[in-house]
N, C-alpha and C positions, 0 to 999 in steps of 0.2 A: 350701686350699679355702675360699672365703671363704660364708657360712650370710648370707640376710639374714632377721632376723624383721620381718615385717608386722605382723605381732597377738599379744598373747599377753596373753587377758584370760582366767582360773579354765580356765591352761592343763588344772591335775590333773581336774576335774569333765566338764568337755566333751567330746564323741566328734569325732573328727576325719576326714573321709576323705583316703588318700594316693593321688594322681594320677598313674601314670609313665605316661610317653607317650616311648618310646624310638624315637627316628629315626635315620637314616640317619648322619646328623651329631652330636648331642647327645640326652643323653636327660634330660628335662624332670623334672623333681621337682616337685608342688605338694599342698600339704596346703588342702583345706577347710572350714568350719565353715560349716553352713547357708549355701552355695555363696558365701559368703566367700574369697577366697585369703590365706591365713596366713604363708605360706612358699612359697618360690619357690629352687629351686638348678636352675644347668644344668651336666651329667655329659658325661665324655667317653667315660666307657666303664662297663662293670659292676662295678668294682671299685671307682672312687670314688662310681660311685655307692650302691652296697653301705653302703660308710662314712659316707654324708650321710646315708640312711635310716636307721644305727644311733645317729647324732647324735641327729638329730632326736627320734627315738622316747624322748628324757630328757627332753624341752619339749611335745610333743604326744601324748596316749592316743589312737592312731588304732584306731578302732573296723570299716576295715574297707579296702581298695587294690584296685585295676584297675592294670593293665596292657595297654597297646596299644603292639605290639612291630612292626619292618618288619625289623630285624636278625637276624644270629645271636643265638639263642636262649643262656641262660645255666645251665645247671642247676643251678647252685649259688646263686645269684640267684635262680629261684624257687624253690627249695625255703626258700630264709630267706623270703620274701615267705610262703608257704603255714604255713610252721611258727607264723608268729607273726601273721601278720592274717587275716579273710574273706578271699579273695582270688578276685578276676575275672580272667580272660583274656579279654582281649575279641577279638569275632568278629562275624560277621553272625549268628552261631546264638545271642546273646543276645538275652535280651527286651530291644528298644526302644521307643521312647516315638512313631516313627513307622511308618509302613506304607510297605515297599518296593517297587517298583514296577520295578526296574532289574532288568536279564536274568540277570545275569553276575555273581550276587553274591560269587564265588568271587575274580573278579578287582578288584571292587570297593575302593579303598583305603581303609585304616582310618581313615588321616585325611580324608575326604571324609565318610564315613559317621557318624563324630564332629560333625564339625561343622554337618552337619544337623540332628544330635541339638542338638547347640549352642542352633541356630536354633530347633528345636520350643520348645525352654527360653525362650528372649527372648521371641518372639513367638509364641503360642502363640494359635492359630486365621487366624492373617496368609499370605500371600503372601509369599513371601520367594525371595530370588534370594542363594547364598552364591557370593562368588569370592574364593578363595583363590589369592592374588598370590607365589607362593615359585618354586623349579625353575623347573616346569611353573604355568601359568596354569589354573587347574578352573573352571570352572561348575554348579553344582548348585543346582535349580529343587523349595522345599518346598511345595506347596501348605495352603493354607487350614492350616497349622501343623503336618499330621501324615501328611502325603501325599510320599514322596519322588518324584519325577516320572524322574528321570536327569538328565542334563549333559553338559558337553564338555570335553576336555581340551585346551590346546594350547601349544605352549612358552614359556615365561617372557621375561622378559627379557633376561635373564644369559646363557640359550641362545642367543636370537636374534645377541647381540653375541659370545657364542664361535664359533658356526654360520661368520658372515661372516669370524673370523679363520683358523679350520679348514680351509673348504673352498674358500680361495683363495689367492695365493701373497704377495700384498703388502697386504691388509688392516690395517692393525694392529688387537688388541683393547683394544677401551675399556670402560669402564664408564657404570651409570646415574647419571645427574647432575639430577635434579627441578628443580633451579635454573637450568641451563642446557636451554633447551628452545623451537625458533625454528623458523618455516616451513619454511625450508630453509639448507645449508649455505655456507658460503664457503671450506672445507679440506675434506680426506677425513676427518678427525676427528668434525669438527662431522658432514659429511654422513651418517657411519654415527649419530650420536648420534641427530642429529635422525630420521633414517629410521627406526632402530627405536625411539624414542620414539614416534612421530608415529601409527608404523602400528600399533602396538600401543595406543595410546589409544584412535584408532580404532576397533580391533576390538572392546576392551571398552564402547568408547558404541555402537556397532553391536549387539551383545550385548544390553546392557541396554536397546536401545530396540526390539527384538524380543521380548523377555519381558517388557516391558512393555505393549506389544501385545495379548496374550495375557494376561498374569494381573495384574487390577486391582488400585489400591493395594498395589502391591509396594514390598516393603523390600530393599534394596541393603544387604548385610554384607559389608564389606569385612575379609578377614585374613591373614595370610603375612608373610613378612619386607619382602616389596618394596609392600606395599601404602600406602606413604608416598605413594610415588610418584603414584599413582593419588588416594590423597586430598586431593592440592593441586591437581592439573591436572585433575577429573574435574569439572565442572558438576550435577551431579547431590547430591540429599540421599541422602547415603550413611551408617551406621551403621559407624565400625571399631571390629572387635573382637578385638585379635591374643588372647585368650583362649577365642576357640571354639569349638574342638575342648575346650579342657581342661574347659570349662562343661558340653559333650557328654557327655566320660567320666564326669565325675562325675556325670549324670543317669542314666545307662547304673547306675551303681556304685549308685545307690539303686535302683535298678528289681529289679537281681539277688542283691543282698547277702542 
């Protein structure tokens, strides 16, 4: 398991907060100091992760950890999490730093919810539009910094180009390629590239030029795995910040601790 340190200045004196943000896929490790990021490990499951946070805890006096979980839950995980730090579960029923506005907080995703917190954190009294580029594509609209307004959800990339190989008989599946990127095709390769490139850029300058519309000097936060792709081809001043949900938690984690 490879540990990278960022920072480690009067590691013994300083209080630390520890970030897990455990998804579907990997679960995120990050230690911060006055919303600094210290440390950074990515987990594949509860056990190594278990072991990087018993690392860690020799190099950082973490004074307090949140957790935002979407998987099977671990009881042995948190109960070491509980025994030994303050410890947050995060939820909607925690105090945050914005005012909710969304119907259905139950179905709400944690990571969406985070990263508005993120947002209130940056830009705090601003306009802000968060889209998170991973799976699924989200939309979440903060107003004036602490107002959550709702958003939309709608399939990623990755899905679009598994979609066309799924539900038809000689498709092939391809992937995204930001470099390769043209009006239209001259093979069925390029054609499915270009098409869901094309229409999905689309949708997101459509997007953002409707909530622009609507809510003046708006800031454009771009985060998610795939949001590269959008940062090179997207015309717009755009802000990326693939750390904004974890900037969130850790807002959440001072609110609550």
């Amino acid at each position: 398991m490879r540990i990278k340190f960022l920072f480690l200045l009067n590691k013994n004196t300083n209080m630390y907060n520890l970030i897990i943000d455990a998804g579907n896929t990997i679960i995120k490790l990050r230690v911060l100091m006055q919303k600094e990021i210290v440390f950074t490990e990515n987990c594949k499951d509860w056990d190594s992760a278990l072991n990087s946070i018993k690392l860690l805890q020799k190099n950082f006096k973490i004074s307090a950890c949140i957790l935002s979980n979407v998987r099977e839950s671990d009881a042995l995980f948190e109960n070491y999490l509980t025994k030994n730090f303050k410890t947050i579960f995060f939820s909607h029923t925690n105090k945050l730093p914005v005012i909710i506005n969304y119907k259905s907080l139950e179905t709400l995703g944690k990571d969406r919810l985070a990263a508005v917190c993120g947002a209130s954190e940056l830009f705090p009294n601003k306009n802000s539009l968060i889209i998170d580029a991973g799976t699924a594509i989200t939309y979440d609209i903060l107003k004036d910094g602490k107002i959550y307004e709702g958003g939309n959800i709608s399939p990623g990339i990755k899905i679009r180009f598994k979609a066309l190989n799924t539900f038809t008989k000689k498709l092939p599946l391809i992937d995204i390629d930001a470099e390769d990127n043209n009006l239209f095709g001259q093979n069925t390769e390029q054609a499915i590239r270009y098409g869901v490139q094309n229409g999905i850029l689309h949708e997101v300058k459509g997007v953002i030029e409707d909530f622009k519309m609507k809510y003046s000097d708006l800031n454009i936060i771009f985060t998610g795995g795939d949001s590269f792709f959008f940062e090179k081809l997207l015309n717009f001043r755009i802000f990326a910040q693939p750390n904004l949900t974890i900037l969130g938690l850790n807002k959440i984690l001072e609110l609550n601790a």
